[in-house]
C-alpha positions as a printed NumPy array, in Angstrom:
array([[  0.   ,   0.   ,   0.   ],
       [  3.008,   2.287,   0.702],
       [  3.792,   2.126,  -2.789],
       [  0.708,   3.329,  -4.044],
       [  0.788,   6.441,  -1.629],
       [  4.073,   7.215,  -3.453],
       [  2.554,   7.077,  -6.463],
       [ -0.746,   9.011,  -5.659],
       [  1.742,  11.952,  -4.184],
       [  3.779,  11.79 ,  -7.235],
       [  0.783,  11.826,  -9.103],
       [  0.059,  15.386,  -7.711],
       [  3.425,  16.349,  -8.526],
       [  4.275,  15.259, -12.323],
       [  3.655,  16.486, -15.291],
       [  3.603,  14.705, -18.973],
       [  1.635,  14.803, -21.958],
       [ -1.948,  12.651, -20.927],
       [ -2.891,  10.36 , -23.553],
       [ -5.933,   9.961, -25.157],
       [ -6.966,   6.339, -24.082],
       [ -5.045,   3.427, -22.733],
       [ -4.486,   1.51 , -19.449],
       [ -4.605,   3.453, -16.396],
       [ -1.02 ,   2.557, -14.459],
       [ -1.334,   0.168, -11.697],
       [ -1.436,   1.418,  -8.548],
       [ -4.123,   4.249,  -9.302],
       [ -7.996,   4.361,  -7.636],
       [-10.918,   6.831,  -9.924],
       [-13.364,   8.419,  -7.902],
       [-16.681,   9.835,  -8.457],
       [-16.415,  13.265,  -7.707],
       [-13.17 ,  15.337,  -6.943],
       [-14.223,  15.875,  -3.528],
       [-13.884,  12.113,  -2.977],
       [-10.81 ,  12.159,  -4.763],
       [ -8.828,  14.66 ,  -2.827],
       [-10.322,  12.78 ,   0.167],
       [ -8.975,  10.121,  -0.808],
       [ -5.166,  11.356,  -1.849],
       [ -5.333,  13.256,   1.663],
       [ -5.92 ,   9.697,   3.268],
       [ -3.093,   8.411,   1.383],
       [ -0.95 ,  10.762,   1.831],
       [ -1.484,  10.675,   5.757],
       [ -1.221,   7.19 ,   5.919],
       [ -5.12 ,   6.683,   7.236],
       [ -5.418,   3.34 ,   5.787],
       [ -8.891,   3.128,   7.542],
       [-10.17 ,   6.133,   5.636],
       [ -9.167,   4.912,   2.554],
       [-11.034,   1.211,   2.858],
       [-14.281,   3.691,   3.786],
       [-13.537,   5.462,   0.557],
       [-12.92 ,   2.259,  -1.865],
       [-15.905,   0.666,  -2.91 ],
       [-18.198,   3.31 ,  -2.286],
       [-17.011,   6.46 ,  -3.654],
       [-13.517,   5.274,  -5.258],
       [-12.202,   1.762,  -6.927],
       [ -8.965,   0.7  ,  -8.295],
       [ -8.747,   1.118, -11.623],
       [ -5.382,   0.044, -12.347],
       [ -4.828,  -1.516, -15.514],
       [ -8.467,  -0.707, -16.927],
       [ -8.483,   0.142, -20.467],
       [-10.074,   4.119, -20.459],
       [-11.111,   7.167, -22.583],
       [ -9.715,  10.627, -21.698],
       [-12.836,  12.642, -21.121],
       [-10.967,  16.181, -19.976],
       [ -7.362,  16.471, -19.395],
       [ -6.028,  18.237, -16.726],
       [ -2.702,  18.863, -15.492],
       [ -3.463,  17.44 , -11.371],
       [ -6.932,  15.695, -12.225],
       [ -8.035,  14.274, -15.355],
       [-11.66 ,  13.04 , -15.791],
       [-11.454,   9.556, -17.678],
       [-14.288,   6.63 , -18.793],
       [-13.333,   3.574, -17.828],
       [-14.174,   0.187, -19.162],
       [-15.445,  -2.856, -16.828],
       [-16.175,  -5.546, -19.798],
       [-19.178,  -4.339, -21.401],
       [-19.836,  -1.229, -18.858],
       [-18.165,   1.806, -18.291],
       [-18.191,   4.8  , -16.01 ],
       [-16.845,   8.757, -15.717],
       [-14.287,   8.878, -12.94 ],
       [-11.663,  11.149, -11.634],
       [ -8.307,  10.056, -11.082],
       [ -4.844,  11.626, -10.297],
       [ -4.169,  12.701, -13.932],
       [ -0.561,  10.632, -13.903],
       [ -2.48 ,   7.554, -13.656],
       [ -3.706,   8.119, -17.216],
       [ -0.584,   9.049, -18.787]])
């Protein structure tokens, strides 16, 4: 879990050219909202383990290694779809993870 804090906080502090669609890097979580995303990255970053099991499952789920879409780029956020088999959903995720 420690190495997916690291690369949640790097996350926040990288910068790269997003692509278009892909995998999302392993490691990363989307959330629903951005709220629930920055929740999330402060849990991680604090090492509140306990906040981030409330978190996953009902507002935020891994999503590493999910094929996605980019839906709006952004340089600390991006806002992707992401596939699960025939579904898919809008989330929010730190944008590095879907780079």
């Amino acid at each position: 879990m420690k190495i997916r804090i690291a690369l949640i906080a790097a996350a926040l502090l990288a910068a790269g050219a997003p692509a278009s669609a892909g995998r999302v890097k392993d490691g990363y979580v989307g959330c629903v909202t951005k709220k629930a995303l920055d929740e999330f990255v402060s849990a991680a970053v604090n090492g509140d383990q306990r906040q981030m099991q409330a978190l996953l499952g009902v507002s935020c789920v891994q999503i590493g290694g999910r094929e996605f879409s980019m839906v709006d780029r952004g340089f600390v956020v991006s806002e992707i779809r992401v596939y699960f088999g025939s579904d898919s959903v809008v989330l929010f995720t730190p944008a590095e993870g879907a780079r």
